[in-house]
C-alpha positions as CSV (number, residue, x, y, z in Angstrom):
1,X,15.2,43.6,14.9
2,X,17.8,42.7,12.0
3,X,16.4,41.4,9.2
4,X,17.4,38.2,7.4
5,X,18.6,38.6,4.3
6,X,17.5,36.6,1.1
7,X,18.0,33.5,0.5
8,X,17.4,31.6,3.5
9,X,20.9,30.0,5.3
10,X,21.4,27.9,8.0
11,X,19.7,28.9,11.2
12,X,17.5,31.4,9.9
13,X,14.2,31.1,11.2
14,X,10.6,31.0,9.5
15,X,7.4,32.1,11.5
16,X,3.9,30.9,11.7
17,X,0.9,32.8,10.8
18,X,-1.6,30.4,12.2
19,X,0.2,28.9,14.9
20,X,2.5,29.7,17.6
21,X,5.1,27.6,16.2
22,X,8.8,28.8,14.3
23,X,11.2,27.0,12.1
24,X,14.8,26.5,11.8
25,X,16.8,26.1,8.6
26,X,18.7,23.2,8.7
27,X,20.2,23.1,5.3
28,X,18.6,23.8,1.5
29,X,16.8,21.0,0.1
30,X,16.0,21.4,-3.4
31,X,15.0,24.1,-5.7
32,X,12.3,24.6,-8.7
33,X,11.2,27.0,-11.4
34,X,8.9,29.3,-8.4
35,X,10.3,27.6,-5.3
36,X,13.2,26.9,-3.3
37,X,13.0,24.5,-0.7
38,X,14.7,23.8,2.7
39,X,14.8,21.3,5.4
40,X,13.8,22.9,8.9
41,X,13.3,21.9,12.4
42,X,10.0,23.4,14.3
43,X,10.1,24.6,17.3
44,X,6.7,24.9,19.4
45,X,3.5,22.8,19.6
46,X,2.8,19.8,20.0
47,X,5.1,18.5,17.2
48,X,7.9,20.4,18.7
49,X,11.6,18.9,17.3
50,X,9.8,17.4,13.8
51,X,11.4,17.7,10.3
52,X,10.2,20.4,7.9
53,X,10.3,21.3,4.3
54,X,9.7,24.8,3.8
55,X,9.5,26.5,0.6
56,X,9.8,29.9,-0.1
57,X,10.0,32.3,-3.5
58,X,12.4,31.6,-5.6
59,X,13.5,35.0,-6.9
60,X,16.5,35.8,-8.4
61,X,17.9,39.2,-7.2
62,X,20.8,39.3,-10.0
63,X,18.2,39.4,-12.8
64,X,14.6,40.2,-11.3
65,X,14.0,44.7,-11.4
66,X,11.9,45.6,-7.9
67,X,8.5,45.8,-10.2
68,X,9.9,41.8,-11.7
69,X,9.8,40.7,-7.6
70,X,6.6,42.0,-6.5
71,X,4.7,40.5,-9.8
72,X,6.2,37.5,-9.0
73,X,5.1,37.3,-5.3
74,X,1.5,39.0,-6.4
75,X,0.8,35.4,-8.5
76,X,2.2,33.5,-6.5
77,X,0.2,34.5,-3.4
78,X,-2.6,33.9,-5.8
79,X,-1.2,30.3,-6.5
80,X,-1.2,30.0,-2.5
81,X,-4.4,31.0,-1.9
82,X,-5.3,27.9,-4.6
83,X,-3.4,25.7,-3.1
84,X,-4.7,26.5,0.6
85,X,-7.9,25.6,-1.0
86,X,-7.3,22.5,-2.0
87,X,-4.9,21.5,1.5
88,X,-8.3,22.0,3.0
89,X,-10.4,19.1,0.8
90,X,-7.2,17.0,0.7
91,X,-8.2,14.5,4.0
92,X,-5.1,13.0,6.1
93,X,-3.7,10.3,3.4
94,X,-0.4,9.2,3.7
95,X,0.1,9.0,-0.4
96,X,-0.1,12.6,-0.1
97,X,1.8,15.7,1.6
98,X,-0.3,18.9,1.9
99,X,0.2,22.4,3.6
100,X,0.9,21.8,6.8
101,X,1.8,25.7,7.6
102,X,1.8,28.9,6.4
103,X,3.7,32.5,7.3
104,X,5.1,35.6,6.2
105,X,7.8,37.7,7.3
106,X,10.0,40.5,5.9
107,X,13.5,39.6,4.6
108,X,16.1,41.6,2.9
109,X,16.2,41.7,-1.1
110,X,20.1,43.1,-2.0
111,X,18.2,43.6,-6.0
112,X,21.5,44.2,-8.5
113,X,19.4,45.1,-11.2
114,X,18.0,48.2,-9.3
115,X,21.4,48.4,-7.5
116,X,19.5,48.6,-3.9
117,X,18.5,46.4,-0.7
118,X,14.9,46.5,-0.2
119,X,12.9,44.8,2.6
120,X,10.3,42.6,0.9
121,X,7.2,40.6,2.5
122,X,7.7,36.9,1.8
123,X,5.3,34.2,2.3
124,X,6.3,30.8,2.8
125,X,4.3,27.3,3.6
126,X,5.0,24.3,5.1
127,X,5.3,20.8,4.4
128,X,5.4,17.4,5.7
129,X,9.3,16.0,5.5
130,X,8.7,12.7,3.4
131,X,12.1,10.1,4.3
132,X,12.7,8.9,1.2
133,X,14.2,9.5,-2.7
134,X,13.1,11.5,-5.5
135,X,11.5,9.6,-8.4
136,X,13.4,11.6,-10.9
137,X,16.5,10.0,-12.1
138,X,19.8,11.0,-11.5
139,X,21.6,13.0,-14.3
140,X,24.2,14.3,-12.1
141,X,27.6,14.5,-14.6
142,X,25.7,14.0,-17.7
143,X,25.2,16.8,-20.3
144,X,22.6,18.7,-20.0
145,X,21.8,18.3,-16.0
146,X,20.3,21.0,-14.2
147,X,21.7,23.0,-11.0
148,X,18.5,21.0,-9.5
149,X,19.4,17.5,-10.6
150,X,23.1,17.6,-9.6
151,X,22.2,19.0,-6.1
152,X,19.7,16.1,-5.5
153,X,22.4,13.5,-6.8
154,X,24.7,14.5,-4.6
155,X,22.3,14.5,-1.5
156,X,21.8,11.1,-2.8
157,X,17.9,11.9,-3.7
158,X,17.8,10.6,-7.4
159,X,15.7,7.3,-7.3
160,X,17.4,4.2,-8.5
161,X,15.0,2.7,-11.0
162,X,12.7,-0.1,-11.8
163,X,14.7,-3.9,-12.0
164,X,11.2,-6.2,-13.1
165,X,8.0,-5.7,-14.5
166,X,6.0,-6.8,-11.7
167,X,8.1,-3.7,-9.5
168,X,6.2,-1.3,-12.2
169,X,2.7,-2.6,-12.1
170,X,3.1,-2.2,-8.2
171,X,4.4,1.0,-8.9
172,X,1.8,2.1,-11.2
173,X,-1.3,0.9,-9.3
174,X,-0.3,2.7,-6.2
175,X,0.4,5.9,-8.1
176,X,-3.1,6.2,-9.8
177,X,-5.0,5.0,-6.7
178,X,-3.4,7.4,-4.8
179,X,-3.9,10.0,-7.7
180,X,-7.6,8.6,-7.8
181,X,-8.2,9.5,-4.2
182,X,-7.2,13.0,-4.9
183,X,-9.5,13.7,-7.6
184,X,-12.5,12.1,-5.7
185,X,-11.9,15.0,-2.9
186,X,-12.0,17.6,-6.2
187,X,-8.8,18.4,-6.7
188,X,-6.7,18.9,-9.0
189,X,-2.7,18.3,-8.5
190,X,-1.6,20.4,-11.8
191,X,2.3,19.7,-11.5
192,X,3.0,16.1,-11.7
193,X,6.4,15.1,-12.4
194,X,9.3,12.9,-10.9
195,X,10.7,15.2,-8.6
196,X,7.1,15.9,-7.3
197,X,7.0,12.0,-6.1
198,X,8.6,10.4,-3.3
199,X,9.3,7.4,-2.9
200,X,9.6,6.4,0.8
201,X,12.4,4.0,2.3
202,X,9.6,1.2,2.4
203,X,8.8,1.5,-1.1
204,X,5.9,3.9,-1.1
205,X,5.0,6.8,-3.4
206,X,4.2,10.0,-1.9
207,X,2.9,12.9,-3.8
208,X,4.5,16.1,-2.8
209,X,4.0,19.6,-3.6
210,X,0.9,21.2,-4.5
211,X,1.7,24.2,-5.3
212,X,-0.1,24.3,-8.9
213,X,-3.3,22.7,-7.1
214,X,-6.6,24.1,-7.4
215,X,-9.7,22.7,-6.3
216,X,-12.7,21.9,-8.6
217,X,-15.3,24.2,-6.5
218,X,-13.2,27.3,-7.1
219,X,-14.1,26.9,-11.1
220,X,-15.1,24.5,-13.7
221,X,-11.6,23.8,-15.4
222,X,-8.4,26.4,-15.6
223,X,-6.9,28.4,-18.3
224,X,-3.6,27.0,-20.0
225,X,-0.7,28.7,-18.9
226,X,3.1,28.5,-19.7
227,X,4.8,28.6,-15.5
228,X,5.9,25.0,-16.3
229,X,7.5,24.0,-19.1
230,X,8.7,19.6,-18.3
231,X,8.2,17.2,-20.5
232,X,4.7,15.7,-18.3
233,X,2.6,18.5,-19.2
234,X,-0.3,17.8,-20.8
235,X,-0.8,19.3,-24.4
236,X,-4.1,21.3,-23.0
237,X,-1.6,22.6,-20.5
238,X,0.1,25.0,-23.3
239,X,-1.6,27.8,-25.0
240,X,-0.1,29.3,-29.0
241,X,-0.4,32.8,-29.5
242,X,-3.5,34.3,-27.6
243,X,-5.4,31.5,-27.9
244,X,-6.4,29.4,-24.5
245,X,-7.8,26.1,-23.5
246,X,-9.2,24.6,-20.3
247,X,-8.0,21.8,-18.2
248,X,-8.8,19.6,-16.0
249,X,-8.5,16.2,-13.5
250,X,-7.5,14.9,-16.9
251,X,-4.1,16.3,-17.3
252,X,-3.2,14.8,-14.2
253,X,-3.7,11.7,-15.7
254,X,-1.8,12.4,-18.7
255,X,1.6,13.3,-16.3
256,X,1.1,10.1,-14.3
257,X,1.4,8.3,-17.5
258,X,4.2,10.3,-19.0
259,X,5.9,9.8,-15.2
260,X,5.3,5.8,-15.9
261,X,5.9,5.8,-19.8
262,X,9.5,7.1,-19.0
């Protein structure tokens, strides 16, 4: 069987690992600093014909060596494994969008850097498609936009802002409650931002992507680390030289205000 090459287009196909289920590419959705998202539709099951997101690697075959790749994928299956954890505590809430899905399959890596196609195993998981804008606002045109915001503005994803006062107590009591019922199940979100928030055509915050989420019974707290770099980070989040701290439920809280504060 031909393999698909890397990135993901139109009609390529993701497969299930727990279920007997596949999904289509419809078009690329978004993209991150570890992830690149598309819209899919499933195929199988008894949800046969729904919307997808499915996110993938992001790995960038013009710069990335063989040995850069395969480091990348090793923590990132890691940062699955965490993140399957905490799916599994997360109970069916509609403020939230967990793991619905995950697979693996070979595609094919054309890697300029080593000047050679390789076949690598990719793992991919599967989301809930939330209707709806991103919280983030639009910069699309303005200096200093990323490849990320203008591709949202043009979709028309960039939420339009906050007209009263009374819009953003609303706003920000439904964020932390929904936030609050997170933490009570133990875990921890770790990547809160506006792009990671949805807002639904009724009004209604979602919170998407937990791919930074760990759960609270896999250890008491988590080192600092540097894989995000935005502006909602916690200062615990960020470690100087060799020296680490510990974070917790806490810097969660600090994003959601940073997300409200600006």
């Amino acid at each position: 069987m031909r393999l698909q090459s890397y990135p993901p287009t139109a009609g390529d196909y993701f497969n299930s690992s727990l279920r007997g289920v596949h999904y289509e590419v419809i078009s690329q959705l978004g993209c991150g600093g570890k992830g690149v998202t598309f819209l899919a539709k499933q195929y199988g099951g008894e949800q046969t014909g729904q919307t997808r997101v499915v996110k993938v690697p992001r790995l960038d075959v013009s710069q990335f060596s063989l040995s850069e790749i395969e480091s990348r994928l090793r923590e990132g299956q890691r940062e699955l494994s965490n993140e399957m954890k905490a799916s599994q505590e997360l109970k069916q809430d509609d403020g939230v969008a967990p793991i619905l899905d995950v697979g693996g399959q070979p595609w094919q890596l054309q890697i300029q850097k080593d000047g050679r196609t390789e076949p690598i195993q990719l793992f991919h998981t599967v989301y809930p498609f939330i209707e709806g804008r991103d919280l983030g606002p639009s910069r699309n045109g303005q200096e200093g936009a990323s490849w990320c915001e203008k591709f949202a503005a043009e979709r028309g994803d960039a939420f339009q802002g906050i007209t009263d006062v009374a819009q953003w107590f609303c706003l920000a009591r439904q964020l932390f409650e929904i936030l609050d019922r997170v933490h009570y199940q133990r875990v921890v979100h770790g990547d809160i931002w506006p792009p990671n928030i949805r807002m639904t055509p009724q009004g209604k915050p979602v919170l998407i992507d937990f791919g930074q989420a760990w759960s609270l019974e896999q250890v008491f707290g988590r080192r600092s680390d540097m894989a995000k770099s935005h502006a909602y980070l916690a200062p615990e989040r960020y470690f100087v030289s060799e020296r680490k701290t510990r974070w917790y439920a806490s810097a969660d809280i600090y994003s959601m205000g940073g997300v409200l504060f600006y």
